[in-house]
N, C-alpha and C positions, 0 to 999 in steps of 0.2 A: 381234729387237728389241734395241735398247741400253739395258740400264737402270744404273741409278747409286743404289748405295745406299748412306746415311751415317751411321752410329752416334753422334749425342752423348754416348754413354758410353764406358765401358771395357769387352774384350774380357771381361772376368768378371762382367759383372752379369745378369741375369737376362734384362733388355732386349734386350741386346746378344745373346744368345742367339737371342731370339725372330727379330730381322732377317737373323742368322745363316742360321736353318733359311730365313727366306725365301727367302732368296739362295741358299742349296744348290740349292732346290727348282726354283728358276728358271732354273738352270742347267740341270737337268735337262732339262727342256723347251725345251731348245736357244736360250733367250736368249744374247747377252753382255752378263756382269753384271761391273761394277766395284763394292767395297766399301771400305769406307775406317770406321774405327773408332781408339780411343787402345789402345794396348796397347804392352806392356812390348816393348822391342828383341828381337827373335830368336823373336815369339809369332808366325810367319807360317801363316797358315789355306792349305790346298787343295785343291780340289774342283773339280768338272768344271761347264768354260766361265764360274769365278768369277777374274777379278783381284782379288787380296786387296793391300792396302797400310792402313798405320799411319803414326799420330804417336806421340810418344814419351808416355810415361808419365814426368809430373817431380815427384817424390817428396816435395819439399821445397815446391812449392808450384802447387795446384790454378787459381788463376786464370790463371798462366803457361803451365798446362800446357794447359789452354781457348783460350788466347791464338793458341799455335801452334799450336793443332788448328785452329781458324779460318783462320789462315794458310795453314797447309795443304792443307786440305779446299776452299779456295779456288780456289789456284792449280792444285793436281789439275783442280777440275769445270770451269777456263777450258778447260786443256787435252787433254780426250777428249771425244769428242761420244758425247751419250743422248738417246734418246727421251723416256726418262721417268725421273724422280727421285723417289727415297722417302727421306724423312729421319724418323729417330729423334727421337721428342722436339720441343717448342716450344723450342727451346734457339738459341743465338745461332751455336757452330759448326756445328750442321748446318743451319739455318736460310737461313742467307745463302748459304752457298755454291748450297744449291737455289735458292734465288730470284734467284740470278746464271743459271744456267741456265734460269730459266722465261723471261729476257730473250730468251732465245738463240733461244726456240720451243719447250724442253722442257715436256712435265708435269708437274708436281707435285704430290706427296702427300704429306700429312705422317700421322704414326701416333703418336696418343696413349695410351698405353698405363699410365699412370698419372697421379694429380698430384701429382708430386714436392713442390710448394711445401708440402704438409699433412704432409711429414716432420718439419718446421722448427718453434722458437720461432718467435714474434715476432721480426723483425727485419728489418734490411735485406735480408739474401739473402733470406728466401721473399717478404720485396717485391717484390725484382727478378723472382721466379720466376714469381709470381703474372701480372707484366706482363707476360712474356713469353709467356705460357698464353695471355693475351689478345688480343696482338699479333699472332701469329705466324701461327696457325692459318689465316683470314680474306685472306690474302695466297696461300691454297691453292690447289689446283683442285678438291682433293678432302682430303676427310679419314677418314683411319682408326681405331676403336675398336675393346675386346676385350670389354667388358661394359657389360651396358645402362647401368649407372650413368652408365658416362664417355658413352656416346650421350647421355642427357637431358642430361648437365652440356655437350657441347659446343653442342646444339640449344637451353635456352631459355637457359644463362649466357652461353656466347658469342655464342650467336646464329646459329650456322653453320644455311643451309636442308637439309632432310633429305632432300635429292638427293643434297645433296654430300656426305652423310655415308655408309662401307659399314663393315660390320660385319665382321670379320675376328676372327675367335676365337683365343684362345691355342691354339698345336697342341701335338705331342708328335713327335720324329722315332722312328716307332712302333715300326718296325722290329729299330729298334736298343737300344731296348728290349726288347721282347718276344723277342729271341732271345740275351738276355746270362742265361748260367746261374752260380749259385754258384760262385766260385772258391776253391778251398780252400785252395790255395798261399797266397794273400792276405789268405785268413780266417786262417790260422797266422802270416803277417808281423806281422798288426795284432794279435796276442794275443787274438783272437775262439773262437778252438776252445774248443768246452764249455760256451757261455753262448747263453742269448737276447738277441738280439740287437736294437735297437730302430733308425730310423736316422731322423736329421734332417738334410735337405741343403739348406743355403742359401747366398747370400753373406752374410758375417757384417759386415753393412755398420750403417746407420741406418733400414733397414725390418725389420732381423732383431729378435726377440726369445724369448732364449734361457730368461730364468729361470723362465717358465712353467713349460716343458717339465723344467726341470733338477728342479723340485718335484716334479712328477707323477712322474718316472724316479724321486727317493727315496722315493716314497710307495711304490713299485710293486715297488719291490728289496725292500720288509720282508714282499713275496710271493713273491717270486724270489730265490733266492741267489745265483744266476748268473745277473748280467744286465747289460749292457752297452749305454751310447748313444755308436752310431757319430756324430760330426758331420760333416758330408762337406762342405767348403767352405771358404774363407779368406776375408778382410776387413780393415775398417780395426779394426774391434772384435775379431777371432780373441784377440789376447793378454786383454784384460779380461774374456771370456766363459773364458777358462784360469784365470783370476784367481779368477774368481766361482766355479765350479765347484769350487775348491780350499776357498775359503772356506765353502761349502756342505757342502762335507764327502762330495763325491760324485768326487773330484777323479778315484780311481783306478777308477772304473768308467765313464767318457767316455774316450771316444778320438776326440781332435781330428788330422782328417786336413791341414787347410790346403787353400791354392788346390793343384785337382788338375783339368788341361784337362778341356771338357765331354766331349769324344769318349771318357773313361775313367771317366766320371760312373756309368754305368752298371751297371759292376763294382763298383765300392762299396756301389751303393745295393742290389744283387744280394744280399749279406750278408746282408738286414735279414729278420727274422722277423716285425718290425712296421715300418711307416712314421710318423711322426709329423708334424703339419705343425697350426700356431701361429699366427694371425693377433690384434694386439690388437684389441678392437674400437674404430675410433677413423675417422675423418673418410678420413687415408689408404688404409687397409687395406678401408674402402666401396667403391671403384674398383678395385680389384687382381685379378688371374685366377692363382691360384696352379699354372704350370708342373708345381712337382714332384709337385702332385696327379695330373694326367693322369701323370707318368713315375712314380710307384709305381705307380698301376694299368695302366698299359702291361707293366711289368713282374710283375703279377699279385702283388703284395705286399697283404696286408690294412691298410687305412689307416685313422688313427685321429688325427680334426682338430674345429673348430671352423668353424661358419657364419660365416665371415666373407668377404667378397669374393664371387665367382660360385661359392663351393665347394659353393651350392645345388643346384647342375644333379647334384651326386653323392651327392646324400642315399641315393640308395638303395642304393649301393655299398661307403658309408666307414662307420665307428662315429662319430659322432656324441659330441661333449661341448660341456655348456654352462659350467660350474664349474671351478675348479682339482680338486675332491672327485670328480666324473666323468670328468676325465680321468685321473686315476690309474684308477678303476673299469675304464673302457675299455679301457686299455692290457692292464690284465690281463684281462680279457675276450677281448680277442681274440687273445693270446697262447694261451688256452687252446681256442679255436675258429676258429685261421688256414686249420683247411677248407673255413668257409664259405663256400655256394657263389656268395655276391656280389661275393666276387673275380673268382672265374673271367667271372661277368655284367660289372662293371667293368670290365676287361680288354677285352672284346668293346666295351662303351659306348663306349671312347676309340679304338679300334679303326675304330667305324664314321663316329663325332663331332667326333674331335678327331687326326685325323691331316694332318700338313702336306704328306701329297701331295696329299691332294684337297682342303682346305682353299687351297693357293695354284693350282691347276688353278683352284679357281674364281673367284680374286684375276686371274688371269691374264687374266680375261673384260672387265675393268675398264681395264687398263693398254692393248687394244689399240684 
């Protein structure tokens, strides 16, 4: 089969990851798959029976850069023929170009995976964003979500019937996880030798927030002498979370890595003696399936977060905090008890749950 898949994001966001593994996976299973995403000049992805291609990343100004990604992403889907298209997001450059295609005779799917417009003030953009959420979907053949949340929100707000709605879980590519061990050479690069080691990896964009977690690490150092928060990610925010951290007065016990490709993701997060992982509780953060949950406990790391988004399905694996006071508690807690045996069960959970082989095996059932 011929599929086509379209990222209205950039190659570093979290999203764009999730469409990533899809398309790895689909390859696998002897598709040809076209993908097409924004990413910086020279970021080219390869993998087996995936065409990768990109628009440019224009630094100076995001509407522009939307613009020609449209353009784009257009003239690419005139000219390759797919069976079926999956686009990223209610979004206007992957939108159109699939629904140029469904003229053609393709199928279409689109994957909602957040609502972005709940990041936003008030204003024009999450107006426009909002419309677009409502617009777009309804013009599908089908539609995709990752948490019950976004299923009800697309079933009674937009109204889509729940035939056409499948449920596709956030995965983990498991593998490559669970067999990345400690490196040491890199624990010595990054000045980690001798400390515990805590790690939080995100895009350090306008869904991250940092200063929670920056609190809880100072509360938890005047338990630790040696102790260290890896940040493992870049963004538009990386320099003001540098800023903040300074101003906190924690400045020299973070170590901020920057954008570092996901394929090496791994190895970093590898370091971590703890996992941390932050959701605020707010409108947004209700719909969200936090990835790096599944990839610490793929990589058998003790995790230590807050119920926010679907991080419910791992109550029984993670340490739990409800307060800024419990998460420091926590942290230290399970710095001193990272044997427990709910890793090694977590580990196994994501393992049998949340893995993107069999997770698109059975995505795959849908498309044909």
């Amino acid at each position: 089969m011929r599929i086509l898949l379209i990222s209205s994001l950039t190659n570093d966001s979290g999203s764009g990851k999730r469409l990533w593994s899809i398309a790895c996976e689909l390859g696998k299973l002897g598709h040809r798959v076209h993908f097409l995403e924004r990413a910086k000049t020279g970021k080219r992805k390869k993998t087996e029976n995936v065409v990768y291609n990109c628009s440019p990343i224009i630094s100076f100004s995001l509407i522009l850069e939307i613009l020609i990604a449209l353009v784009y992403n257009s003239f690419y889907s005139l000219f390759i023929r797919a069976d079926v298209v999956f686009v990223l997001k209610p979004l206007p450059n992957s939108c159109i170009p699939g629904l140029l295609k469904k003229l053609l005779g393709a199928k279409v799917i689109i994957d909602i995976d957040d609502l972005d417009y709940e990041y936003y003030e008030q204003g024009l953009w999450k107006k426009m964003l909002r419309f677009f959420y409502g617009f777009f979907p309804p013009l599908f053949n089908m539609i995709t979500v990752h948490t019950e949340a976004l299923q009800d929100y697309v079933t009674k707000t937009i109204g889509i019937p729940q035939k056409n709605v499948f449920f596709l879980p956030q995965g983990v590519d498991y593998n490559d996880f669970s067999k990345t061990k400690r490196d040491l050479r890199l624990q010595k690069e990054l000045g980690l030798d001798g400390y515990k080691v805590l790690v939080y990896a995100a895009s350090l964009g306008i869904t991250s927030d940092l200063k929670y977690t920056f609190e809880a690490v100072k509360r938890a150092s005047e338990h630790f002498s040696k102790i260290k928060l890896l940040v493992i990610g870049g963004g538009s925010c990386l320099n003001s979370y540098q800023k903040m951290a300074d101003e906190m007065q924690i400045g020299r016990d973070v170590v901020f890595t920057g954008y570092i490709p996901h394929s090496i993701v791994p190895k970093y997060m590898a370091l971590g003696d703890v996992a941390l992982n932050y959701y605020e509780p707010n409108k947004a953060n209700k719909y969200r399936s936090p990835i790096k949950i599944r990839e610490y406990l793929a990589l058998g790391i003790p995790v230590v977060c807050n119920l926010e988004g679907d991080t419910y399905l791992f109550s029984k694996y993670v340490w739990i905090f409800n307060n800024q006071d419990e998460y420091s508690e926590q942290i230290i807690a399970t710095l001193n008890d990272g044997d427990n045996p709910k890793v090694e069960q977590g580990q196994a959970f994501v393992s049998q749950n949340y893995n993107w082989q069999t997770i698109v095996a059975d995505f795959e059932k849908i498309l044909l």
